[in-house]
C-alpha positions as CSV (number, residue, x, y, z in Angstrom):
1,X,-133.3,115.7,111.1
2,X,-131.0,112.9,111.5
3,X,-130.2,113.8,115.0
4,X,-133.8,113.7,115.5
5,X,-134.2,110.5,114.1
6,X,-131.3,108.5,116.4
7,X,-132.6,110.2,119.1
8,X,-136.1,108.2,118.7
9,X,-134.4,105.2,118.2
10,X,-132.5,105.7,121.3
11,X,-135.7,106.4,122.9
12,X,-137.3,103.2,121.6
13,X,-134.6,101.3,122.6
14,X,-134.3,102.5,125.9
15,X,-138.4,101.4,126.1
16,X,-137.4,98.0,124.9
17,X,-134.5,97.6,127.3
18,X,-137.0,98.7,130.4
19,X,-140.2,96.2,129.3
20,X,-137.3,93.5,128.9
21,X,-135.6,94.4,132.4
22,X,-139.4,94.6,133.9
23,X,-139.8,91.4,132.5
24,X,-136.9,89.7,133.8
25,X,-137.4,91.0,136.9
26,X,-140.5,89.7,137.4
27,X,-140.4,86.3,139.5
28,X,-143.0,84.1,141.3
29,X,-141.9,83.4,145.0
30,X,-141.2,79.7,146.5
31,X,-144.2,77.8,146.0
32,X,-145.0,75.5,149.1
33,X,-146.4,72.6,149.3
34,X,-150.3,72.7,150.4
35,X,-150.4,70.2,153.5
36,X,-153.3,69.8,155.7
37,X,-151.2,69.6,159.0
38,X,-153.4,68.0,162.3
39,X,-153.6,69.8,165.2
40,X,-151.9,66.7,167.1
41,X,-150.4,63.3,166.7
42,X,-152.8,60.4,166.9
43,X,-151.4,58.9,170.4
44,X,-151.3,62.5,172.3
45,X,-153.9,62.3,174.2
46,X,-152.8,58.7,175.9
47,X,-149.4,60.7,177.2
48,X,-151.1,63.7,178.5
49,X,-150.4,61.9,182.2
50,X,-147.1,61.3,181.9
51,X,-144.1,63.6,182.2
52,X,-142.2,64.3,179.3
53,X,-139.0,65.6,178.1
54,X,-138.0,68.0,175.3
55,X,-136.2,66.9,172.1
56,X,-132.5,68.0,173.0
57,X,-129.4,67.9,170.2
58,X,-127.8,66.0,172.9
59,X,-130.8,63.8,172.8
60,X,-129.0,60.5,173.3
61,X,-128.0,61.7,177.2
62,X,-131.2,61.2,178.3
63,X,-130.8,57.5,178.5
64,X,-128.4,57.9,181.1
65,X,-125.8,55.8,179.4
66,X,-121.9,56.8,179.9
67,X,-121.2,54.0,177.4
68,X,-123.3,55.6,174.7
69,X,-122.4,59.0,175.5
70,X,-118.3,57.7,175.0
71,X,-119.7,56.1,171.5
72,X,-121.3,59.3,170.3
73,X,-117.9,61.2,171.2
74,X,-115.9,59.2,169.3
75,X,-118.0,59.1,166.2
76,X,-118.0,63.0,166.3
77,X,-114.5,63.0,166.1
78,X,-113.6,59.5,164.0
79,X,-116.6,58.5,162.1
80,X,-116.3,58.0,157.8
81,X,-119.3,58.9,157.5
82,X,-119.4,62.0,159.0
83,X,-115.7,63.2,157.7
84,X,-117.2,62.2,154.4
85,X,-120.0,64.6,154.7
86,X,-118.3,67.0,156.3
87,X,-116.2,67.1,152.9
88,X,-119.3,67.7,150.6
89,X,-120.4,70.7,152.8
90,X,-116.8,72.2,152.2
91,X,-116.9,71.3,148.3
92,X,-120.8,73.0,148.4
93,X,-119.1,76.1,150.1
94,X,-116.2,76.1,147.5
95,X,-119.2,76.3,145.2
96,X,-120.9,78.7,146.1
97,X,-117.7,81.2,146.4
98,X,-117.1,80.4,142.7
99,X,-120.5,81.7,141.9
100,X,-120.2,84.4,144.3
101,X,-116.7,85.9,142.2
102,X,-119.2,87.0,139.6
103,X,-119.5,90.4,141.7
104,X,-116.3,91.5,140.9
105,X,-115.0,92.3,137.5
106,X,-112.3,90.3,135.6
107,X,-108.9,91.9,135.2
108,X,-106.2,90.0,132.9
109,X,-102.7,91.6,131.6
110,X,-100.4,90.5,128.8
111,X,-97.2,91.3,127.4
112,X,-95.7,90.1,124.2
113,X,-92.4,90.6,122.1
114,X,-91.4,89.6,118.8
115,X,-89.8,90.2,115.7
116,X,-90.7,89.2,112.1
117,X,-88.5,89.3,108.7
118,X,-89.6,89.7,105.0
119,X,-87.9,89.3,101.8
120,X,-89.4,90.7,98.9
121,X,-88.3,89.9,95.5
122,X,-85.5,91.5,94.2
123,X,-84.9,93.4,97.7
124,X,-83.7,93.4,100.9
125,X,-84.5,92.1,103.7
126,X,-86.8,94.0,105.6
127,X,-86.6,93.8,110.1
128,X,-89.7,94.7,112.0
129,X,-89.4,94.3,115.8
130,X,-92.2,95.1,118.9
131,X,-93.2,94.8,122.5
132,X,-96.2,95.4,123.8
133,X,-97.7,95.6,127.5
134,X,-101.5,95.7,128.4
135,X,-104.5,95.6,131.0
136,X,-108.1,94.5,130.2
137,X,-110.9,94.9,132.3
138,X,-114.3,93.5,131.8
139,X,-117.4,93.3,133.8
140,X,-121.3,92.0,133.0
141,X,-123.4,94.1,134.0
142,X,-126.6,92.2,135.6
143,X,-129.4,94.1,134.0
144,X,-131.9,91.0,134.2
145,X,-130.7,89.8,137.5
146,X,-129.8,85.9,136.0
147,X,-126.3,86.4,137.6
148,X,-128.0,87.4,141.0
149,X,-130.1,84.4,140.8
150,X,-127.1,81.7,139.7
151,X,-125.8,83.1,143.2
152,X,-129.1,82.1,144.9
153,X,-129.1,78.9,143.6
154,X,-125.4,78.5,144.7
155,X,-126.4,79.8,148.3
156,X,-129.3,77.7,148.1
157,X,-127.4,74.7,147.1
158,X,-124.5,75.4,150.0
159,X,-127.8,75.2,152.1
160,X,-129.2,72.0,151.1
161,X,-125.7,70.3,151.7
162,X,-125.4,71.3,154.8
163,X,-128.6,70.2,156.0
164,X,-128.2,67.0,154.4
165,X,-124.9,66.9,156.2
166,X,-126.9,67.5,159.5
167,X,-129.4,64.9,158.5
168,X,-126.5,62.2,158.0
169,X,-125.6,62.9,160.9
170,X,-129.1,62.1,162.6
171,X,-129.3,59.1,161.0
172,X,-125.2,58.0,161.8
173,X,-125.9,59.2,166.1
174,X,-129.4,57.1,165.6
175,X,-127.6,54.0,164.3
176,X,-125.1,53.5,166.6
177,X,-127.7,54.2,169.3
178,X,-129.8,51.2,168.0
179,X,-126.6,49.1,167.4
180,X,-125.3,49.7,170.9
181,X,-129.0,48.8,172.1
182,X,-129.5,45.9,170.0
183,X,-125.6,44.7,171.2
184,X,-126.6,45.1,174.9
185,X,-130.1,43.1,174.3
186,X,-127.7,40.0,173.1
187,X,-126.0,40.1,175.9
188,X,-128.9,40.1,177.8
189,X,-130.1,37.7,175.7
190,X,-126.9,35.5,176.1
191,X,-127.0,35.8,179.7
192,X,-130.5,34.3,179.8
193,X,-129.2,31.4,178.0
194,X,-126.5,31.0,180.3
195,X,-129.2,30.5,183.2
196,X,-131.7,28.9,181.6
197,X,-128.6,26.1,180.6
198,X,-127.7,26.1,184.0
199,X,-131.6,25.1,185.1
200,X,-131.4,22.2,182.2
201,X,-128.5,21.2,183.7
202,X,-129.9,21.2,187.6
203,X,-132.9,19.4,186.0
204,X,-130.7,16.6,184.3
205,X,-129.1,15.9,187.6
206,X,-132.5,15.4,189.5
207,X,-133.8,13.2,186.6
208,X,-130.7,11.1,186.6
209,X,-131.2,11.0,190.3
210,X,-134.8,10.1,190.1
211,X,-133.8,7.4,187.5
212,X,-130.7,5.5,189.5
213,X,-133.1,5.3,192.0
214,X,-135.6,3.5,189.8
215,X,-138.7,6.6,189.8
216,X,-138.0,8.2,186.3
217,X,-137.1,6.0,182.8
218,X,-134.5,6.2,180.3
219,X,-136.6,8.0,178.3
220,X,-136.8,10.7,181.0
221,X,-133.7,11.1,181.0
222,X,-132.8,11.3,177.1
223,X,-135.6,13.7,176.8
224,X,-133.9,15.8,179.3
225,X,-130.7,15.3,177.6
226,X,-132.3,16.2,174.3
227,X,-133.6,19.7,176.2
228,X,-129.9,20.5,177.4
229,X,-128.5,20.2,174.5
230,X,-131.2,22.1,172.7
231,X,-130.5,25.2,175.0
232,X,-126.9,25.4,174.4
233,X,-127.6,25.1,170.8
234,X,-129.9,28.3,171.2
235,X,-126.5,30.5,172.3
236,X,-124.2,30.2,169.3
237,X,-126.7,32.4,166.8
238,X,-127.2,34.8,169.4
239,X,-123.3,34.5,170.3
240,X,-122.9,35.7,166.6
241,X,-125.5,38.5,166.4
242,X,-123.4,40.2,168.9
243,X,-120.1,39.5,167.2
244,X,-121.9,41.2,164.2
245,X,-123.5,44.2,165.4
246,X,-120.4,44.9,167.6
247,X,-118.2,44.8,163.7
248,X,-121.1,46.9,162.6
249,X,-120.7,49.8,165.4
250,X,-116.6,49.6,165.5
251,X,-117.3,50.5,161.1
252,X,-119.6,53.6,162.1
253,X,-116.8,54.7,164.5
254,X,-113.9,54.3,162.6
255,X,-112.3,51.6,164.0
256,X,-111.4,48.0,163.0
257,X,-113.5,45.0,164.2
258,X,-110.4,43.5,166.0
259,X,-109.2,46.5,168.0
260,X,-113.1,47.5,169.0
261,X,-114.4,46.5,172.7
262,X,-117.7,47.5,174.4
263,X,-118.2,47.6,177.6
264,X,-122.2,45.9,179.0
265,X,-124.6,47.4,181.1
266,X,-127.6,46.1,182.1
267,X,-130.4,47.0,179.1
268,X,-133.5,46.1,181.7
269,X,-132.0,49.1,183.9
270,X,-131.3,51.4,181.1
271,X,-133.9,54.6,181.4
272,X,-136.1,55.0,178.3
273,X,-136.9,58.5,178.2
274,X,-140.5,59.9,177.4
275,X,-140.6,62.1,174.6
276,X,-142.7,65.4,174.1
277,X,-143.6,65.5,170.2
278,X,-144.8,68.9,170.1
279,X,-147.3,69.5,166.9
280,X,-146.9,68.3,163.5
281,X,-146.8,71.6,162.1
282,X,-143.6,72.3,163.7
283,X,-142.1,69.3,162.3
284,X,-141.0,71.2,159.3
285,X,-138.5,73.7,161.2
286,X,-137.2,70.4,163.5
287,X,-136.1,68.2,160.7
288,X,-132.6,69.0,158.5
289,X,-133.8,66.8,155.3
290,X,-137.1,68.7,154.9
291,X,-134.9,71.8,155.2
292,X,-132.8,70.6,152.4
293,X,-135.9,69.9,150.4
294,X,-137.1,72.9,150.8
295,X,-133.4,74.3,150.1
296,X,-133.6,72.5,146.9
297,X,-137.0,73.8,145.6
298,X,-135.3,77.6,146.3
299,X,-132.1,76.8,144.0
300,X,-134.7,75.6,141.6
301,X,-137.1,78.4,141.8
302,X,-133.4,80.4,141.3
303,X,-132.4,78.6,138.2
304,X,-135.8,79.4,136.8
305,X,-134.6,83.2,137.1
306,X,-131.6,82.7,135.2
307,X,-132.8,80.9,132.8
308,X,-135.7,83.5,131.9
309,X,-132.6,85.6,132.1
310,X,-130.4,84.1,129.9
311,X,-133.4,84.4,126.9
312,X,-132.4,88.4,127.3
313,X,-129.4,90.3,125.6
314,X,-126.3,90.3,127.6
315,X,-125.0,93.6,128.6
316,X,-120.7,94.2,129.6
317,X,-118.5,96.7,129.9
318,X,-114.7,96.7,129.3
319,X,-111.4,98.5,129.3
320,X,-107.9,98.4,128.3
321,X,-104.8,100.3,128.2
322,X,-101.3,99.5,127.0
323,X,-97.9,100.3,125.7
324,X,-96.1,99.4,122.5
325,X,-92.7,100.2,121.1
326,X,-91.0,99.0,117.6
327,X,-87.7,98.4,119.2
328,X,-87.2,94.5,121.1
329,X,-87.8,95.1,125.1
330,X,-87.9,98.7,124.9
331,X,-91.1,100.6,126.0
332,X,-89.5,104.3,125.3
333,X,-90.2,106.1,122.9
334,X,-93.7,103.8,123.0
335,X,-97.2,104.6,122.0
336,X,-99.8,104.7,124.6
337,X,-103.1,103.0,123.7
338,X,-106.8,102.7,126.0
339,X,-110.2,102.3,125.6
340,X,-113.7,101.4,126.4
341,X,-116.5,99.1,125.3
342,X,-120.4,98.8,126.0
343,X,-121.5,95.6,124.3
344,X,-125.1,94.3,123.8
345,X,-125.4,90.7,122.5
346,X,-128.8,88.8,122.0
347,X,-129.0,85.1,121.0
348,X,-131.4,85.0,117.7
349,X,-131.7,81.6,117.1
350,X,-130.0,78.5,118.8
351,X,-132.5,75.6,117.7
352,X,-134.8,76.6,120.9
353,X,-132.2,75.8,123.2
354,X,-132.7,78.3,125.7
355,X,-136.5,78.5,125.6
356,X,-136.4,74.1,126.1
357,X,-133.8,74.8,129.2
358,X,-136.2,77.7,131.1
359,X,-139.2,74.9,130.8
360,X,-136.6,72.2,132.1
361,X,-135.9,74.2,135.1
362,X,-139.5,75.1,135.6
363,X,-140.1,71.2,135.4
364,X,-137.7,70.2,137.6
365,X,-139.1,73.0,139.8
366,X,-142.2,71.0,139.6
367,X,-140.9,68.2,140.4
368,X,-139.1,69.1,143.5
369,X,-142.4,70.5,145.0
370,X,-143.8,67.2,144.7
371,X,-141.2,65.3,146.2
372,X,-141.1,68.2,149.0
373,X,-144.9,67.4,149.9
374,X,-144.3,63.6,150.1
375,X,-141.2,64.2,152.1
376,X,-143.6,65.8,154.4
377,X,-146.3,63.6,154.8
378,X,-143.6,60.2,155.1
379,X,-142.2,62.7,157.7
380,X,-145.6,63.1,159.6
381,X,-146.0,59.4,158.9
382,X,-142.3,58.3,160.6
383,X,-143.1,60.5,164.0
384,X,-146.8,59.1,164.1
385,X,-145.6,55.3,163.6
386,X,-142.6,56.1,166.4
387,X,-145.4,57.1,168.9
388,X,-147.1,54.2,168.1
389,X,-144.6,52.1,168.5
390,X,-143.5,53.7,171.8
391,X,-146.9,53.3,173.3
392,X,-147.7,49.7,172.3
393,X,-144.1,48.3,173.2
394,X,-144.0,49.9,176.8
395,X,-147.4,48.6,177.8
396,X,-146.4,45.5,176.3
397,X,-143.4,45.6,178.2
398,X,-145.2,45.9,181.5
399,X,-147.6,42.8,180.6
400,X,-144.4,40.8,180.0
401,X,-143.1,41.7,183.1
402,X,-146.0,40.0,184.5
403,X,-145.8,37.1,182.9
404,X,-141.9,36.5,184.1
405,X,-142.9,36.9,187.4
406,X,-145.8,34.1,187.0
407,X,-143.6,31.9,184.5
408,X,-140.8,32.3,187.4
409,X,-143.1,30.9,190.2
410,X,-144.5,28.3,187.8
411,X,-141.3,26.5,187.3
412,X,-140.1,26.6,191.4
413,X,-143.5,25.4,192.5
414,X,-143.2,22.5,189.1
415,X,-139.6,22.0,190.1
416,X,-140.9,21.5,193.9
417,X,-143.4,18.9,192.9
418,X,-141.0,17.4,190.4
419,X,-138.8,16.3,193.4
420,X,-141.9,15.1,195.7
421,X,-143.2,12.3,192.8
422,X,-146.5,14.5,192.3
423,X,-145.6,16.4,189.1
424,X,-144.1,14.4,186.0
425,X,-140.9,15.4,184.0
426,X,-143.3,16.9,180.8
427,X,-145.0,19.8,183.5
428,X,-141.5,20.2,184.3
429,X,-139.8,21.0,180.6
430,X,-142.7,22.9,179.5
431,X,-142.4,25.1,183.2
432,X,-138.7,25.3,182.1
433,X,-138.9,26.1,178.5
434,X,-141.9,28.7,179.4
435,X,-139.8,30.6,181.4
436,X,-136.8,30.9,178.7
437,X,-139.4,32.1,176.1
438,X,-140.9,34.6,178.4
439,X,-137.2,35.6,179.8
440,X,-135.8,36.6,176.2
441,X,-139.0,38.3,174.8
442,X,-139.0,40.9,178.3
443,X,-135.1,41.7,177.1
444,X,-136.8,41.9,173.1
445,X,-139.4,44.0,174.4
446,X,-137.2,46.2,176.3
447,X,-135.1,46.6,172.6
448,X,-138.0,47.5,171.2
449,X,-139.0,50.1,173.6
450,X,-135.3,51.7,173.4
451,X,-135.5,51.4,169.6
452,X,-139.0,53.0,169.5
453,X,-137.3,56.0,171.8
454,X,-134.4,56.3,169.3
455,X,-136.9,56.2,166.1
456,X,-139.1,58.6,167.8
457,X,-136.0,60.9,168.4
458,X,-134.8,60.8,164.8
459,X,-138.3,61.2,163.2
460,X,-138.5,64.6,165.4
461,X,-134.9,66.2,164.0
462,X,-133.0,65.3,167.1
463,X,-133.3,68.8,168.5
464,X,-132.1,70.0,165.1
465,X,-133.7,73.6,164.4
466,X,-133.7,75.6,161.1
467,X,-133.8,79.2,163.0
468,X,-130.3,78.1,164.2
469,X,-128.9,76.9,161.5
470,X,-129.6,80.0,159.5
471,X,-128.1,82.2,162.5
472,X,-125.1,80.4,162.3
């Protein structure tokens, strides 16, 4: 009867163990985000005529700039930034290799020797020596899978690092791209203000001719004066814009200001590349940072698992064996102990504790899917702005291109009548400054159009692809 009766406990135990491991076991997959993706970006259709290029991980060659393609060398090898990303990938991977060591049990040994002494009263004294030698082995045995899923979230963790790392080093590649365009459009900018100086100057000599021979007044002359002096007043800001973006690029390379030189080229010759964008409902496989969002909602849907888990009793196995002797450092004649032990443990009560940190991770879960969606959409938003921006600035560019050429002929034909006594010294300046204005917003919009290329680049991944990463 008794035998009967433990083996219907054992029976309903074993049902209670298998709805509880059922339980556990029982996980809802990654949720996604629900985005209504367009078949195209808004500003497709008006570069269907015009030949484009694919997004390439080398994507800053295709502005056919040795220069730049020197800059992004060295920050590959020298920039902090990257180095200091580089470190958190390693750290991540140390991380996950500690959570991965829970697959393998835990073996410890010991070893111990002593003596001891009693005196009891009225007696003698009494000498009691041992040494003992052991092994223990234990193990937890992953019945409800919460050790499995710690792993996940460590993998998934290691993952989101990495492509974090790979976004950094988007954005790093993208801004020293932009600084190294915005340090060649000062010195085109600079070199503008050189000439444009050196027509105030040819214009001061002809009004101070006109005036020693008595056809042009002192004021003509101070006014001219006052527009000389106004031009080379114009180059010392942009003289130290291009001191301070070159500091900026020498800090993204690793170098100090003073040792750090560039090299100019000519930014109206530089080749602005046309970009193919490809659909927005690729963008989520081209971009790292959505990759590490989405890398961060699996460690959370993980940590979800183990905390479920951890509201389960714990299940581990262990062993030991030893040898102890009564006599100091001697293990013969010695007595040979070893064993086993199957432990269950179960958390009764803990103040709610565990059942508060499950609906944590389920709330951070929640969170994380909402910040995954946005990330999307300002995603969508960043490409669509950049092909925007591309399309507005290049047709802008070829309008100011126009007006160059026309503010170029104004001033020769206002410079020609100047010196013939049919055009006054006012027609002049304003044909003079005209020109300037025109002159340094063709070299702006030519920045803007390089910039636009660059933005458009990042907001696509940079050629970055998440297939390749995980093959890696």
């Amino acid at each position: 009867m008794q035998f009967h009766l433990k083996a219907l406990a054992f029976k309903q135990l074993s049902l209670v163990i298998a709805s509880l491991f059922v339980a556990a076991c029982t996980s809802t997959a990654v949720p996604k985000p629900d985005v209504n993706y367009a078949g195209n970006y808004s500003v497709a259709s008006t570069q269907s005529d015009i030949e484009t290029i694919a997004v390439d991980s080398h994507w800053w060659q295709s502005f056919q700039s040795a220069a730049l393609n020197e800059l992004m060398q060295a920050a590959q090898q020298q920039s902090p930034d990257l180095l200091i990303s580089a470190e958190r990938v390693r750290q991540a991977e140390l991380q996950m290799r500690i959570a991965n060591a829970s697959l393998f049990p835990s073996l410890s040994a010991s070893a111990s020797s002593g003596e001891s002494r009693s005196t009891p009263d009225g007696g003698s004294n009494t000498r009691s020596e041992s040494t003992r030698i052991g092994a223990n082995i234990s193990y937890e045995v992953d019945l409800w899978g919460g050790i499995a899923a710690e792993r996940a979230s460590a993998k998934a963790g290691y993952d989101a690092t990495r492509y974090d790392q790979d976004a950094a080093t988007l954005s790093i590649k993208a801004a020293i791209a932009s600084g190294w365009f915005q340090w060649l459009a000062l010195q085109e900018r600079i070199a503008t203000a050189h000439k444009n100086i050196a027509i105030a100057e040819r214009v001061q000599k002809i009004v101070d001719a006109r005036y020693n021979n008595g056809a042009a007044t002192a004021a003509d002359v101070a006014q001219q004066k006052t527009n000389l002096l106004t031009q080379r007043s114009s180059l010392l800001p942009l003289e130290l814009q291009a001191r301070q973006t070159q500091s900026a690029l020498a800090i993204l390379l690793g170098k100090t200001p003073q040792e750090f030189s560039l090299a100019a080229e000519n930014l109206l010759a530089m080749h602005v590349p046309q970009i193919a964008a490809g659909t927005p409902v690729d963008l989520v496989a081209r971009r790292p940072d959505l990759a590490a969002s989405e890398a961060d909602l699996r460690a959370a849907n993980a940590n979800i698992h183990a905390a479920r888990a951890a509201l389960l009793p714990g299940i581990s196995l262990g062993a030991n064996a030893g040898k102890s002797a009564s006599e100091l450092f001697s293990l013969n004649p010695a007595t040979q102990t070893s064993g086993w032990t199957l432990s269950l443990a179960q958390t009764l009560f803990n103040g709610g504790r565990l059942v508060n940190q499950k609906r944590l991770t389920e709330a951070r879960q929640s969170e994380l899917l909402l910040q995954y969606h946005k990330a999307i959409l300002t995603a969508l938003q960043e490409v669509d702005n950049a092909l925007v921006t591309a399309d507005i600035s290049q047709r802008q560019e070829t309008s100011q291109q126009e007006i160059v050429a026309n503010a170029e002929r104004s001033l020769r034909l206002t410079e020609a009548r100047y010196r013939a006594g049919t055009d006054d010294l006012l027609s002049l300046l304003d044909a003079q400054r005209s020109l300037f204005q025109v002159q340094d917003s063709l070299v702006q919009q030519r920045l803007s159009r390089l910039s636009a290329a660059v933005d458009l680049y990042k907001a696509l991944g940079g050629g970055w692809q998440l297939a390749q990463q995980d093959a890696e």
